[in-house]
C-alpha positions in Angstrom: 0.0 0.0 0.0 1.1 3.6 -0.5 0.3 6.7 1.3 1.4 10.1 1.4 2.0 10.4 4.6 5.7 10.5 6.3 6.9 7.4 8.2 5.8 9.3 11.5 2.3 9.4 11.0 1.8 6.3 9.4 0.1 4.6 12.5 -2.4 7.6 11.9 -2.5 7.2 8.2 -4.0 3.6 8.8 -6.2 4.2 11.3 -8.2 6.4 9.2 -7.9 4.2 6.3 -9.3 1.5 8.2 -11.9 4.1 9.5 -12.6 5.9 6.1 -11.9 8.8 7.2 -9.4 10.0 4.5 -9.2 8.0 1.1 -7.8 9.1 -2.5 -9.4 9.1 -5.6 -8.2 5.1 -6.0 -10.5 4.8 -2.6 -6.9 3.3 -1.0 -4.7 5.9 -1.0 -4.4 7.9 2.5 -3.0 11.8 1.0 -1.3 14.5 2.7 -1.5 17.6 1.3 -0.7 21.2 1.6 -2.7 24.8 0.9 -1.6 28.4 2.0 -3.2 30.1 4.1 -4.4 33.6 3.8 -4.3 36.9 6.4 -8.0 37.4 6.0 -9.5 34.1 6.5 -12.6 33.8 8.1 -11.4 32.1 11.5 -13.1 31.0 14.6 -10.8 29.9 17.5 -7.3 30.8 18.4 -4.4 31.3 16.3 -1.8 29.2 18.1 -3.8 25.8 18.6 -2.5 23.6 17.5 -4.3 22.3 14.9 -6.3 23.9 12.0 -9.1 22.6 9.8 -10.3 24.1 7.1 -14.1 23.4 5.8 -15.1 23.6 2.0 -18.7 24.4 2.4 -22.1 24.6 0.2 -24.5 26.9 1.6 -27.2 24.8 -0.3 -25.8 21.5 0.2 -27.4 19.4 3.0 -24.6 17.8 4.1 -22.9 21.2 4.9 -26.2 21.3 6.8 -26.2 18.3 8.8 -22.2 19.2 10.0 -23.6 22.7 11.1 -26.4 21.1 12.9 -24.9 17.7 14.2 -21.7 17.9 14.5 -20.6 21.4 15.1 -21.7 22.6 18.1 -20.0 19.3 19.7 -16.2 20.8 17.5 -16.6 24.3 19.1 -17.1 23.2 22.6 -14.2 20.1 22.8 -11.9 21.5 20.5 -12.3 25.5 19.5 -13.5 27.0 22.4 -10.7 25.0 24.5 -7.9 26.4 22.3 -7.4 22.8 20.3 -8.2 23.7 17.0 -8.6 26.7 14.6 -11.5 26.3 12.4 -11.7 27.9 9.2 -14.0 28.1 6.4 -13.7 28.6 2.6 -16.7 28.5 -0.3 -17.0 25.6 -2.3 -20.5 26.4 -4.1 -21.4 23.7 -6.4 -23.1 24.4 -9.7 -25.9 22.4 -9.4 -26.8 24.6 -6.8 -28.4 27.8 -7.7 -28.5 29.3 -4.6 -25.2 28.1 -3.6 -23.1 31.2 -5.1 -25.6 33.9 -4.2 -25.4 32.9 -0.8 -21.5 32.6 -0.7 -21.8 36.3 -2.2 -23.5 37.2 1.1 -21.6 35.7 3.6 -18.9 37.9 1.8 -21.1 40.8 2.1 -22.0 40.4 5.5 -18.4 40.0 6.6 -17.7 43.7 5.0 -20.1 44.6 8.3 -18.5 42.1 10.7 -21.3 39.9 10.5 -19.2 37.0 8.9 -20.3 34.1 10.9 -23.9 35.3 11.8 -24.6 35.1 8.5 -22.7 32.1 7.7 -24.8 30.3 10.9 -28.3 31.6 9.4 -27.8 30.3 5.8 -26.5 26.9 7.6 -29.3 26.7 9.4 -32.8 24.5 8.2 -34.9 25.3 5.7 -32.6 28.5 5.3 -34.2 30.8 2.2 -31.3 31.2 -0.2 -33.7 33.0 -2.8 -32.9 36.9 -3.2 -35.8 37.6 -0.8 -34.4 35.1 1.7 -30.8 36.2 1.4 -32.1 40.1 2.6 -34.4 39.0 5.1 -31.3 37.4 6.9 -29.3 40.9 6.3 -32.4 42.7 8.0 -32.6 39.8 10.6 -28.6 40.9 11.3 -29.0 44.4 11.7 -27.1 44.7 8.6 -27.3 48.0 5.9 -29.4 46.5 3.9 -29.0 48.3 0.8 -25.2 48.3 0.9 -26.0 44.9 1.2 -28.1 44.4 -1.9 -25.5 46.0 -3.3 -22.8 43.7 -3.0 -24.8 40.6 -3.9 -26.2 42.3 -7.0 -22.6 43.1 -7.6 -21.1 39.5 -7.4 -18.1 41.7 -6.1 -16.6 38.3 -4.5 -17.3 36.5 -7.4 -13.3 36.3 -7.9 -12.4 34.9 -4.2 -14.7 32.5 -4.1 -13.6 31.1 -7.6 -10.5 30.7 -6.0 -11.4 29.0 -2.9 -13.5 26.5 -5.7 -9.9 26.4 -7.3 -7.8 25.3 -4.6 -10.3 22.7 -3.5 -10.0 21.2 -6.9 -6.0 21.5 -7.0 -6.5 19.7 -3.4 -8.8 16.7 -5.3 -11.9 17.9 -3.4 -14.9 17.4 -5.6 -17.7 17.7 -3.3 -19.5 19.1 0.4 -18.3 19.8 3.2 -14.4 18.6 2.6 -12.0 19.6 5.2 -8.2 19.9 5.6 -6.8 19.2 8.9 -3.5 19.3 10.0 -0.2 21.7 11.5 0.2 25.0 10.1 3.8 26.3 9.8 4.9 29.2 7.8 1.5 30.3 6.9 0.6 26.8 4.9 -1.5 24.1 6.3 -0.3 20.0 6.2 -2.3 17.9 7.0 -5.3 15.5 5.6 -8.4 15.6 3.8 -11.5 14.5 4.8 -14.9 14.3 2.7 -18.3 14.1 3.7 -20.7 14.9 6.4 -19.7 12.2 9.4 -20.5 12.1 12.6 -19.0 13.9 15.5 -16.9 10.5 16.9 -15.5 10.0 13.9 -13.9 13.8 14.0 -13.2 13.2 17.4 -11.0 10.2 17.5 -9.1 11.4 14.4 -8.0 14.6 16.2 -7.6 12.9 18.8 -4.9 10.9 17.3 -3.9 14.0 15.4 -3.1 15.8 18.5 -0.9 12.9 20.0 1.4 13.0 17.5 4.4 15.2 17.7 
């Protein structure tokens, strides 16, 4: 069998194998890989933990939906709010989504009035209202200036950085929602492992677990 990973985390390399927590395209291949990271990254969490992960997410997908709802508010408590892990979170909008890319457009817009990851929360949320209509009655929920708002959607003025985030999840081999990346950041660029797929909260847990005893 080969992997990507070094000889020092190959104990962790099969352990997700065996979990299916981290496969190649070949469905037997465990991969490391590495992305940069950015100054203005939407973070939650502290910047020295430890470890990072970084979610590709689909406003529209329900997957991205059942991580938001199951699994979590069980990561923040264990592992972000004790100063464990960084979370971070990137647009991965799929096109057969229509209201994938509008929405990704307002988290954007939202974050111009610090209301990142309130608006990120509401369009995560169930039965969330992507449509135009739906996208301003969160703004208004938010206390947000609407029309500046409007604005930037109508605008597609992040049109260009989330194109980029769809980029590097394709240069990473991530096709679909949510994906993650977790691993060590050193020197501004994240190493680590990718995950796909919406699973549940033990299986994140015992893989950072494991993560986190390795030096």
């Amino acid at each position: 069998m080969r992997t990507g990973v070094s000889a020092g985390r190959a104990g962790l390399a099969l352990l997700l194998l065996a979990a299916g927590l981290a496969a190649g395209a070949g469905g037997d291949t465990v991969r490391e890989v590495q992305m940069p990271l950015e100054s203005g990254e939407q973070t939650r969490g502290s910047a020295t933990a430890p470890l990072t992960m970084v979610e590709f997410t689909d406003y529209q997908c329900p997957y991205c939906r059942r991580f938001q709802a199951e699994v979590w508010p069980q990561l923040r408590r264990d592992y972000v709010d004790t100063g464990k892990l960084r979370f971070i979170v990137r647009d991965l909008p799929l096109a057969f989504h229509a209201g994938a890319m509008p929405a990704a457009q307002a988290a954007h817009c939202a974050a111009e009035q610090g209301k990142f990851w309130p608006m990120h929360d509401a369009l995560l949320a169930k039965g969330s209202d992507l449509s135009v209509k739906g996208l301003e009655q969160h703004a208004r929920a938010l206390g947000l200036d609407v029309q500046r708002f409007d604005n930037c959607v109508a605008a597609r003025k992040y049109a260009a950085a989330i194109e980029r985030n769809s980029a590097q999840a394709d240069a990473l081999g991530l096709r679909g929602t949510p994906a993650f990346v977790v691993g060590r950041v050193r020197d501004g660029q994240l190493t680590g492992l990718p995950i796909e797929g919406a699973l549940p909260y033990e299986d994140f847990n015992e893989f950072l677990r494991q993560l986190l005893a390795l030096k």
